[in-house]
C-alpha positions as CSV (number, residue, x, y, z in Angstrom):
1,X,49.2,55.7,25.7
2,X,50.7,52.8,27.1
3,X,48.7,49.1,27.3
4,X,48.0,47.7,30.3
5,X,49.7,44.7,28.8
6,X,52.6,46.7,28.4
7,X,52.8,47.5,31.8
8,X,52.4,44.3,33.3
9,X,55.3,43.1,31.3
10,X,57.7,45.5,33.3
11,X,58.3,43.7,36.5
12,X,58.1,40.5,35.1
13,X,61.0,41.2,32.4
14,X,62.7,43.2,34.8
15,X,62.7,39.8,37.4
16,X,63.7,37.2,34.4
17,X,66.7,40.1,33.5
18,X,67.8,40.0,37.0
19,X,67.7,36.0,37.1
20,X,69.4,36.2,34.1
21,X,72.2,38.3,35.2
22,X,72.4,35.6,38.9
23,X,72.5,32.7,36.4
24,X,75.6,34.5,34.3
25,X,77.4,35.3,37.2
26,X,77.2,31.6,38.8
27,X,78.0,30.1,35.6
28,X,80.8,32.9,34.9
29,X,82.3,31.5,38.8
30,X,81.6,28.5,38.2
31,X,84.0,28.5,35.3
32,X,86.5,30.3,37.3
33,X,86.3,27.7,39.8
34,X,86.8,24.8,37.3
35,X,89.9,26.8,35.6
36,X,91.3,27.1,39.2
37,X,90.9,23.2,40.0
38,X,92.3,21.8,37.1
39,X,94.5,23.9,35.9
40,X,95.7,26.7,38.9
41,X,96.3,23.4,40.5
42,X,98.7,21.7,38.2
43,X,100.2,24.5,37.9
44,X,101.1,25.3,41.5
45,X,101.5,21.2,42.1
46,X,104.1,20.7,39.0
47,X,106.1,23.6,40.8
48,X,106.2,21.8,43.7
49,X,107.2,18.8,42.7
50,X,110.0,19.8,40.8
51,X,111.5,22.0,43.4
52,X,110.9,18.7,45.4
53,X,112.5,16.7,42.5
54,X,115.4,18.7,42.7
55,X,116.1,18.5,46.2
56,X,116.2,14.4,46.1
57,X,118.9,14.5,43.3
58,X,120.7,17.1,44.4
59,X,120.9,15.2,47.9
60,X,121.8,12.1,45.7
61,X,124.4,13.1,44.2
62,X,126.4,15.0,47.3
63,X,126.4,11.1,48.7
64,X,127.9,8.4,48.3
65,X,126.3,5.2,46.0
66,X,125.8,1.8,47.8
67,X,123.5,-1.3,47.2
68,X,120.2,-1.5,46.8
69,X,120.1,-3.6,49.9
70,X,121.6,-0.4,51.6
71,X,118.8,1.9,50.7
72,X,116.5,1.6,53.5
73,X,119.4,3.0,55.7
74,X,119.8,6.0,54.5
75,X,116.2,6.7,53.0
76,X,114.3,10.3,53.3
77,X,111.3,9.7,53.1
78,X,110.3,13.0,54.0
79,X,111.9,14.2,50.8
80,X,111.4,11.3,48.7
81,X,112.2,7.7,48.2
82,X,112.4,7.7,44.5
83,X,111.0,8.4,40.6
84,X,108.3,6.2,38.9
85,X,108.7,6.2,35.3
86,X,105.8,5.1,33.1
87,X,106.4,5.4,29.2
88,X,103.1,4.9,28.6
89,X,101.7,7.5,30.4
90,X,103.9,10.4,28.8
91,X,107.3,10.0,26.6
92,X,109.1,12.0,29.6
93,X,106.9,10.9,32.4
94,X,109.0,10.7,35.8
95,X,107.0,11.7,39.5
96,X,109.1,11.7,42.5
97,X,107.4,9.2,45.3
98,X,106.9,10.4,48.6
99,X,105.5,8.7,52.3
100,X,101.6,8.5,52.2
101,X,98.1,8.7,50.4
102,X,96.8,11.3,52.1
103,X,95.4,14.6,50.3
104,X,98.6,16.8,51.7
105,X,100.9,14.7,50.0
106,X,99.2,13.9,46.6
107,X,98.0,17.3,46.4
108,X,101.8,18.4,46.2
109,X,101.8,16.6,42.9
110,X,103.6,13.5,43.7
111,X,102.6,9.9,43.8
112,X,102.7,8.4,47.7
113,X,103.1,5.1,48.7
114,X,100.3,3.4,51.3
115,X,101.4,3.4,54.7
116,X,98.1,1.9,55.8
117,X,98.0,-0.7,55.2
118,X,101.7,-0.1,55.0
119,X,103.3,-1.4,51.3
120,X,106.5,-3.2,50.7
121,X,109.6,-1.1,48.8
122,X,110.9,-1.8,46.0
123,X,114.3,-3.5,47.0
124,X,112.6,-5.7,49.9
125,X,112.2,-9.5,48.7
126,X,108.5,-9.7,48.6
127,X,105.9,-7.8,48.8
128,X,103.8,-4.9,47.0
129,X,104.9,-1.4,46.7
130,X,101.9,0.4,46.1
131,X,101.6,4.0,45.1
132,X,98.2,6.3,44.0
133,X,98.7,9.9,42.6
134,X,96.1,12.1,41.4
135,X,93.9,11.9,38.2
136,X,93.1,15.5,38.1
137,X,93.8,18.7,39.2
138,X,97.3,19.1,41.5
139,X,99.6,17.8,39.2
140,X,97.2,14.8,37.8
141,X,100.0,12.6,37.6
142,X,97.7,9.7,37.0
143,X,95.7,11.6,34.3
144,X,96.6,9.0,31.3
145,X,97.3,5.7,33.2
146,X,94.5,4.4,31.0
147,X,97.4,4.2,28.1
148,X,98.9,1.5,30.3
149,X,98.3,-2.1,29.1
150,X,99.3,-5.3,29.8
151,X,103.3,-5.8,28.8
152,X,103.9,-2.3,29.6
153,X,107.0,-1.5,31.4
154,X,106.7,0.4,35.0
155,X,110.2,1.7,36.2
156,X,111.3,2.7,39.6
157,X,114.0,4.8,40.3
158,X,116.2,4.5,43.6
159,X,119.3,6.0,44.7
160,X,121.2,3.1,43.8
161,X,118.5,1.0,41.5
162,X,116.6,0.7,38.4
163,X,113.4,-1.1,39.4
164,X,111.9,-2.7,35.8
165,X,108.2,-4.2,36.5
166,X,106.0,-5.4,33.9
167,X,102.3,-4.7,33.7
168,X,100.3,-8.0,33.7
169,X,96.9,-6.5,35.2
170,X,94.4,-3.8,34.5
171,X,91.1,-3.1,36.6
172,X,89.7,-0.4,34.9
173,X,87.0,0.1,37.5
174,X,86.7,-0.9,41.6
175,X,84.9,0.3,44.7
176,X,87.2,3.2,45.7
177,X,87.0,1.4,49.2
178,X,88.8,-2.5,47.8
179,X,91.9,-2.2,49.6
180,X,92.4,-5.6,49.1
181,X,94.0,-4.3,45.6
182,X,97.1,-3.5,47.3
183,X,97.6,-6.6,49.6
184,X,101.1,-7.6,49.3
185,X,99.8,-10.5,47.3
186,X,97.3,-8.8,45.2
187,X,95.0,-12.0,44.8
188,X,92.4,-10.1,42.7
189,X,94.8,-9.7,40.2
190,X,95.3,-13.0,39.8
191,X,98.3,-13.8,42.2
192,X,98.5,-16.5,44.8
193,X,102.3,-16.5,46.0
194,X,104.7,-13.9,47.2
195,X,106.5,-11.8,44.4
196,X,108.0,-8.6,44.0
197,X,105.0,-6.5,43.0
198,X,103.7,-2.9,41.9
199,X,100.5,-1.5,42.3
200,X,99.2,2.0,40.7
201,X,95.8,3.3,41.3
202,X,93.8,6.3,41.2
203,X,90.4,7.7,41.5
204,X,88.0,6.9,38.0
205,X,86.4,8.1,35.8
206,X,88.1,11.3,35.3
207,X,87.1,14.1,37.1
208,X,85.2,11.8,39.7
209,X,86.5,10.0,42.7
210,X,83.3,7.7,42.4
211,X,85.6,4.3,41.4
212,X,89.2,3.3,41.6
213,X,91.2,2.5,38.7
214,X,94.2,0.0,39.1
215,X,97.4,-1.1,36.9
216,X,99.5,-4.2,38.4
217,X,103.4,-5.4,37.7
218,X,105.8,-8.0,38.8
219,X,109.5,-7.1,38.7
220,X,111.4,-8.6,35.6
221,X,114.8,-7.3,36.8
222,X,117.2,-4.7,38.7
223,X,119.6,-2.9,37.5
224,X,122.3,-0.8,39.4
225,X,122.8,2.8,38.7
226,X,125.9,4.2,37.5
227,X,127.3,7.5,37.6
228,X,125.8,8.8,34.7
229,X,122.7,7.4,35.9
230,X,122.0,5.7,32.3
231,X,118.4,4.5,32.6
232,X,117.4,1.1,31.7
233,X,116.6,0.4,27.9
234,X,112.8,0.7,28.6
235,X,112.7,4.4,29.4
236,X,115.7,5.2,26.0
């Protein structure tokens, strides 16, 4: 003979069973959804980037070399303008650049470069050339710039030029909405006069878009690229 306390444990354990299985099933999508975000999205982004790398190369080496002062003239920026090169954030780290923050481009895996307020290039005499890439998920090519420190070298790469910056500033945390980090003299950084500049940032911590995380250089010198496209003794 069954108790009634036996029976009024049925429907009860049956309704903890069945929130059980709900909670299980979120949790088991949930996961699924993380996996896709940061790492379905590198994947996909890192494709993209590459067959996007290849494309700017290939185009560079079927024309002809010129100046630095040249390469506004014939620049794609639809393609690309160029390759950052960080050391510190990877022994083989290169990103192509392309036109614009926005979430289309960075989500392609590339770093952009600010068109509003619009940012200097690398070959004009002053200014800042500013960039921001993802910190996670498409590509995260900003994952590890918090292995970048002061004295660092930061290395652009134009048809024609080798860009070498050095890093002299790191805010490690900002309001995601200080765009005065990018002026073309970046004053909170320390900077009163017109230079030749470069600004990374990215959204902090990781994971987050809550704060903005930001690396400043000053250009130490050019050099021009020759056939073999030998890079400059800070990326050997």
């Amino acid at each position: 003979m069954t108790s009634s306390t036996s029976r009024g444990r049925g429907p009860v354990a049956a309704t903890v069973s069945v929130i059980g299985e709900i909670l299980i099933t979120a949790g088991v999508v949930l996961a699924l959804f993380v996996a896709y975000s940061l790492w379905w999205t590198n994947v996909i982004a890192d494709r993209h980037e590459k067959k996007a790398a290849d494309k700017v190369r290939q185009q560079w080496s079927q024309g002809p070399q010129g100046s630095p002062a040249a390469a506004p003239k014939g620049l794609d920026t639809k393609s690309g303008i160029g390759f950052l090169h960080v050391p510190a954030m990877g022994r083989n780290y290169e990103v192509l650049v392309k036109k614009g923050t926005s979430t289309d481009v960075l989500n392609e895996g590339v770093a952009g470069y600010y068109t509003d307020p619009p940012t200097a290039m690398p070959w004009d005499k002053t200014g800042n050339f500013a960039v921001a890439a993802h910190r996670d998920g498409h590509g995260a090519k900003f994952h590890n710039i918090n292995k970048i420190h002061v004295g660092d070298p930061v290395v652009f790469e134009s048809k024609d030029a080798w860009y070498v910056y050095k890093v002299y500033k790191v805010l490690d945390q900002t309001s995601k909405y200080n765009v005065a980090v990018t002026d073309q003299v970046p004053k909170e950084s320390g900077k009163t006069k017109p230079g030749r500049y470069i600004t990374l940032t990215t959204c902090t911590p990781v994971f987050t878009s809550r704060y903005r995380y930001v690396v400043w250089g000053e250009l130490v010198r050019t050099q021009k690229v020759d056939p073999q496209r030998t890079p400059p003794p800070e990326l050997r």
